[in-house]
ZAMARGU-4260 file (C-alpha; in steps of 0.2 Angstrom, whole numbers, plus 5000, padded with zeros to 4 digits):
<rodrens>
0) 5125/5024/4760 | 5134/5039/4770 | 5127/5043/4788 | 5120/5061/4783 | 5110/5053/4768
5) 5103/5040/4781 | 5101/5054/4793 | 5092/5065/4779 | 5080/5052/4773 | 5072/5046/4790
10) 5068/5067/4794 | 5063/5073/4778 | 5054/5059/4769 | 5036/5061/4768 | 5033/5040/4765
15) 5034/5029/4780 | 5040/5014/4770 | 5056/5027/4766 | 5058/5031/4782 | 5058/5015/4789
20) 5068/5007/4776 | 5084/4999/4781 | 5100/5007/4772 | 5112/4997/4764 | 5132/4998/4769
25) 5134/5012/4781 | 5149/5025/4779 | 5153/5042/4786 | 5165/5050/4774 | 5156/5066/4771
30) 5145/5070/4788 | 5143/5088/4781 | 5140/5104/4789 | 5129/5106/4804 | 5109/5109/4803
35) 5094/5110/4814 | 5079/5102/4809 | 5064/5110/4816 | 5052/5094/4813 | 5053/5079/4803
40) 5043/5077/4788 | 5032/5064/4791 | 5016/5056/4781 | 4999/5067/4783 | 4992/5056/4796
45) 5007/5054/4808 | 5010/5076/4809 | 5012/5078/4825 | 4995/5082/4834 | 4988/5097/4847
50) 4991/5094/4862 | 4981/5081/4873 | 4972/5075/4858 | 4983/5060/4858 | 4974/5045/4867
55) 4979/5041/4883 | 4990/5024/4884 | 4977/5012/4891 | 4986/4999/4904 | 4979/4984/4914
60) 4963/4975/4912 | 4958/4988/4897 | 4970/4978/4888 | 4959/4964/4887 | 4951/4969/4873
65) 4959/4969/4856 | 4956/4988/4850 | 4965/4995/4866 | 4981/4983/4863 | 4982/4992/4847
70) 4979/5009/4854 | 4996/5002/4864 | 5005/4997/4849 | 5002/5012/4840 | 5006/5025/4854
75) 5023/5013/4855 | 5026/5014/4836 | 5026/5032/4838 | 5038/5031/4851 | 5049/5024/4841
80) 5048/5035/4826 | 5051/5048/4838 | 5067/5041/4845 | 5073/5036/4827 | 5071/5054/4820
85) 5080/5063/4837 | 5095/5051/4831 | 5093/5056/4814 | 5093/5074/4819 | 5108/5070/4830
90) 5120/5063/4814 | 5114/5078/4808 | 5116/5090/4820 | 5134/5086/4826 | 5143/5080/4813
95) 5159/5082/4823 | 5155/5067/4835 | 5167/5055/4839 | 5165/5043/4822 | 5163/5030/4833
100) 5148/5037/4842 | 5140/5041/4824 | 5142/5023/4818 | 5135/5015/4835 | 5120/5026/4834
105) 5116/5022/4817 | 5115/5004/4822 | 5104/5007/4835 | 5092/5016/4822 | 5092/5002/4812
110) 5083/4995/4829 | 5073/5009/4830 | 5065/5005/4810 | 5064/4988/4817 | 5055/4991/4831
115) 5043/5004/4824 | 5037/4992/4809 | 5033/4978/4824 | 5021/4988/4832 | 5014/4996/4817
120) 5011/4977/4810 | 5003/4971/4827 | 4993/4987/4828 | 4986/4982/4809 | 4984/4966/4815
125) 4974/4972/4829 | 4962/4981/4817 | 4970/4999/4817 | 4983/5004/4804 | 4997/5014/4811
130) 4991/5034/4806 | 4974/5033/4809 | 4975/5039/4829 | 4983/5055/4833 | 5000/5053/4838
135) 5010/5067/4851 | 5028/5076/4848 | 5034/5076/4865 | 5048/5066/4864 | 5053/5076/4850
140) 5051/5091/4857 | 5059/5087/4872 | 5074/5083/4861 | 5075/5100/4851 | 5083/5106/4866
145) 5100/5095/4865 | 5113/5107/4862 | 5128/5096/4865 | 5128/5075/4862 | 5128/5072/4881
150) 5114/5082/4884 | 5107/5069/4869 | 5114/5054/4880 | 5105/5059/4896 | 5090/5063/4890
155) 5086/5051/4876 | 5097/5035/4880 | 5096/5035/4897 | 5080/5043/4901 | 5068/5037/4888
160) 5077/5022/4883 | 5079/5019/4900 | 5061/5019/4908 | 5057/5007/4891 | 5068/4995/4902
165) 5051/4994/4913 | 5036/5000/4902 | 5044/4985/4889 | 5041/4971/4904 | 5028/4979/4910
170) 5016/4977/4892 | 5024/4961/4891 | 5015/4956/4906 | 5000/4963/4904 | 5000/4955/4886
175) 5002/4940/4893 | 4987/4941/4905 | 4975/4943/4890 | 4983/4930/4879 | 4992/4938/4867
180) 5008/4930/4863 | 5013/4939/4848 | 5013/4954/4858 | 5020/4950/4872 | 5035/4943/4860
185) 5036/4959/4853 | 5040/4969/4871 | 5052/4954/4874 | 5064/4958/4861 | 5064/4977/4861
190) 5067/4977/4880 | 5083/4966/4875 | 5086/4977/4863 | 5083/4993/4876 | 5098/4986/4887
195) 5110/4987/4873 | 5105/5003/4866 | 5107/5010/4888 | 5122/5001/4887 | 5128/5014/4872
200) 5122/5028/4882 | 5133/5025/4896 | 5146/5022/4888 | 5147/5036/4879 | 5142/5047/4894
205) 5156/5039/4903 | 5167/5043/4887 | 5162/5063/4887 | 5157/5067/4905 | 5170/5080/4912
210) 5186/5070/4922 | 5182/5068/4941 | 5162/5068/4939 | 5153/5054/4941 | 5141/5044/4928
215) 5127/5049/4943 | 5132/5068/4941 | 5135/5070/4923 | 5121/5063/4921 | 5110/5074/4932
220) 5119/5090/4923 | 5114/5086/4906 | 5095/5082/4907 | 5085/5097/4900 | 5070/5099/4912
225) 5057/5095/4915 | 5065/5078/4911 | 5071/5072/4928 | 5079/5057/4936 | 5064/5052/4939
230) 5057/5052/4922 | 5070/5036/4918 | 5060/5020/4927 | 5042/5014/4921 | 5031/5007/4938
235) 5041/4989/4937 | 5058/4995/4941 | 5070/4983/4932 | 5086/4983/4941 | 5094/4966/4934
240) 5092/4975/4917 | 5101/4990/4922 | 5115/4981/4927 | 5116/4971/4913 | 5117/4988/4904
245) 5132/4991/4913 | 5124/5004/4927 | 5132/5008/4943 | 5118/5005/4959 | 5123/5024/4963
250) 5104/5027/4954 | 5098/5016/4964 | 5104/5015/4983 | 5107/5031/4992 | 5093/5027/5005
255) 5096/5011/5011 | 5114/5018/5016 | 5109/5033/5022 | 5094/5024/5033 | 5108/5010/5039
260) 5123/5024/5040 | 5111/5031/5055 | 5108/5015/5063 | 5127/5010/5065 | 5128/5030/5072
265) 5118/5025/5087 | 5121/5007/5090 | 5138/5001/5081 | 5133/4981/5084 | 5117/4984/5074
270) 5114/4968/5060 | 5106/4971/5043 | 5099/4959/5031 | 5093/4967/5014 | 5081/4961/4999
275) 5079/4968/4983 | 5062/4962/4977 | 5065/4972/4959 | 5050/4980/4958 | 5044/4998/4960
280) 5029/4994/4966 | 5024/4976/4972 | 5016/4976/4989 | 5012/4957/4991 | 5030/4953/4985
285) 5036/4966/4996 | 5026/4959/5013 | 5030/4943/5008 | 5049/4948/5007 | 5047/4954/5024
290) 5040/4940/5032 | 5057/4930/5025 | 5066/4941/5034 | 5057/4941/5052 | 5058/4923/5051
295) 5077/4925/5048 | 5078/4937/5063 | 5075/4955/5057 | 5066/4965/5074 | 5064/4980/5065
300) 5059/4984/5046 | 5063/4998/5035 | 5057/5000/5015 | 5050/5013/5004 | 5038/5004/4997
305) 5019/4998/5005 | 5019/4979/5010 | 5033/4979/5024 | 5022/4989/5036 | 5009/4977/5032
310) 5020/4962/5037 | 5026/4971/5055 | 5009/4975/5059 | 5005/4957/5058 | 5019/4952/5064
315) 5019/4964/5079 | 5036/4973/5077 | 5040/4990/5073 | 5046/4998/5056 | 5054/5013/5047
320) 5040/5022/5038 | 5048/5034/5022 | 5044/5047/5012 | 5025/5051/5018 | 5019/5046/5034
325) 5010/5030/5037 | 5009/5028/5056 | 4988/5032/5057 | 4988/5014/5044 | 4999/5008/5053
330) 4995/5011/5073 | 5005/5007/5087 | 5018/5000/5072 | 5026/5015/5062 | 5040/5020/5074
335) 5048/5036/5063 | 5047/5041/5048 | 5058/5052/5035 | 5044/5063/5025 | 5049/5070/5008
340) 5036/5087/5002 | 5037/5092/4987 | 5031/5110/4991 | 5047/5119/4991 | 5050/5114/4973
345) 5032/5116/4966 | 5032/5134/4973 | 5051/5140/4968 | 5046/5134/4952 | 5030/5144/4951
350) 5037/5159/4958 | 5052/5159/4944 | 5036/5157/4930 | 5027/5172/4938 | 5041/5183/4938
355) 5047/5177/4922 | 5064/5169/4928 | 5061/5151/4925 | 5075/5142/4918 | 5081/5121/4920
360) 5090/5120/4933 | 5096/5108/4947 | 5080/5109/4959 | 5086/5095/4971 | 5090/5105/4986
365) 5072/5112/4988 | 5071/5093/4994 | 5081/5096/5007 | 5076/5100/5026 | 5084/5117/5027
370) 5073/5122/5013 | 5057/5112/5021 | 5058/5098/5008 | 5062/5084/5021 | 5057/5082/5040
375) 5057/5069/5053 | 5040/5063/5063 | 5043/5048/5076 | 5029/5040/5088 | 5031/5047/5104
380) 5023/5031/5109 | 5034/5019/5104 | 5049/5028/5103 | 5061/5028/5120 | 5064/5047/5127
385) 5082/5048/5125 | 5082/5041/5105 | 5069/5054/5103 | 5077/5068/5111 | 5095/5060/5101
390) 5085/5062/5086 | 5078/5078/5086 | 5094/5085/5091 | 5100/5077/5076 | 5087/5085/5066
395) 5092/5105/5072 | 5109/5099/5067 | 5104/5097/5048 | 5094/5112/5048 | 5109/5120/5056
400) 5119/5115/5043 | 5131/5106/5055 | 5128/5090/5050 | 5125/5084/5030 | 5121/5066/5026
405) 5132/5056/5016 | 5128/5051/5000 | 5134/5034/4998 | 5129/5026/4980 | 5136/5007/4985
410) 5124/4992/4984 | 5120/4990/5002 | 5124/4972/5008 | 5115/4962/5021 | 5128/4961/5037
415) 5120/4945/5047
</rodrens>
């Protein structure tokens, strides 16, 4: 079967079992002129629904009981679907990608049929038949956009393929808790799969990107917003998996190394001892983490996460408070913090709807401290005179634009 014809079949068939059905021999001798597809033609009860008609993806203890799990499976079916036909439309959209590309992503919609016809059978299993909730277009939608295939690769791959790398751990668990073997099996196997198919991704993204930019910028400059960085991790961040999918820590390290570049800048014989707990968010297994390392020495502590505070308070030592300001949780404990506010970005990109001038574009700056994005608070308590006054001097030079931190995307190592 020819590419275009597999391509055609998945976006204009009106029958899931056609759209699902695996092709036989692949080739891609005639990939034909390029098209658009508007939507994909789908059975009657798949259309895509109004918006926030859809159910809600129900998570935690609601899992428990069997009707919500298959509200689960059939929200992720739909997923699925989605992500098979914005590769369909891809095939068909840019014929003249490298052949290579063509063929790899055809493999991986084979996966994508796979996947979709597992979590239709465990939703039937569970006493709803996949079509007989409402289901949303979004990630289609967000797909329509791609006007290049690295544009396709940072959004899709790499953005939804890659938070998947979490959400698929995270159901797992939660299946688990309640019993259910069968689907946590089910999450298993397509988050292996997942790490194959962000392999692909950034491959290709490395293959395409521009010479001299890194996989951490091209990647950046090809997502569509309101797809963001941020939109590529689930609430279990799963680092080992990104690596095993070939990924750089430059997604993942910038603060540590900016936090510790500071630290050596004021005391050059200053130790570090660093734990990934690989988690997003995991409070006890974060305190705990911290405890581990006051017992191996550490005076102060720094994370972005809750848990470490915790563990100094208890402990009695200070700690490094990030992105809001924990110090009135915290008393006599929190001895600075960085704060982020999300302000300047919210109302730049209100003030381009209002005036009708809105377009995607890179709104990272507006988390900078010379547009109010960033600041610095410290305890005036706990912290010595001449580090304060060092500190806020430090501060007027960033807002001067004397002084630019460095952006240093290396895995930061533990140094006692």
């Amino acid at each position: 079967m020819e590419l275009r014809e597999f391509a055609l079949r998945v976006l204009q068939s009106d029958q899931l079992n056609l759209k699902l059905q695996r092709p036989d021999r692949l080739s891609d001798s005639a990939p034909g002129a390029a098209m658009r597809i508007e939507l994909p033609v789908r059975p009657s009860n798949l259309q895509f629904a109004p918006r926030k008609t859809a159910p809600a993806m129900p998570k935690g203890q609601a899992l428990h009981a069997p009707q919500k799990r298959a509200i689960a499976h059939h929200i992720m079916a739909n997923h699925e679907l989605q992500a098979l036909e914005v590769m369909a439309m891809v095939l068909v959209t840019f014929p003249d990608a490298p052949p290579e590309f063509r063929m790899g992503l055809a493999e991986i919609m084979i996966d994508e049929q796979r996947h979709t016809r597992l979590h239709a059978s465990r939703c039937s299993q569970l006493g709803t038949e996949f079509g007989d909730l409402p289901v949303n277009g979004y990630i289609w939608k967000k797909a329509a956009d791609y006007s290049t295939v690295l544009e396709y690769i940072a959004g899709l791959p790499l953005v939804f393929e890659g938070a998947n790398l979490d959400h698929t751990i995270e159901f797992q668990e939660y299946f688990l808790t309640h019993g259910d073997q069968r689907g946590a099996d089910i999450l298993k196997a397509i988050h292996l799969d997942e790490i194959r198919h962000v392999e692909f991704g950034l491959h290709w993204l490395r293959q395409l990107k521009p010479q001299g930019t890194s996989d951490y910028d091209a990647w950046l400059d090809n997502l569509h917003w309101p797809i963001r960085a941020a939109s590529a991790k689930g609430e279990q961040f799963q680092k080992q998996a990104r690596r095993n999918a070939g990924m750089d820590d430059d997604f993942i390290n910038r603060l540590m190394n900016a936090f510790m570049e500071g630290a050596l800048s004021t005391n050059p014989d200053v130790k570090f001892l660093v734990t990934f707990i690989n988690s997003w968010y995991d409070p006890p297994k974060a305190k705990e983490a911290a405890f581990a390392m006051i017992d191996k020495g550490a005076d102060i502590l720094y994370a972005e996460r809750f848990g470490v505070s915790d563990a100094a308070k208890e402990k009695g030592i200070l700690a490094i408070g990030n992105v809001i300001d924990t110090a009135g949780d915290y008393p006599d404990t929190i001895l600075a913090s960085a704060l982020w506010h999300m302000e300047p970005t919210i109302d730049k990109a209100i003030e381009a709807v209002a005036t009708d001038s809105f377009e995607p574009s890179d709104y990272g700056p507006y988390s900078f401290m010379s547009y109010g994005g960033g600041s610095f608070v410290a305890d005036e308590k706990l912290a010595p005179a001449d580090a304060l006054k060092a500190a806020k001097e430090k501060e007027q030079e960033i807002l001067d634009g004397l002084f630019r931190v460095n952006v240093n995307d290396s895995e930061p190592k533990s140094t006692m």
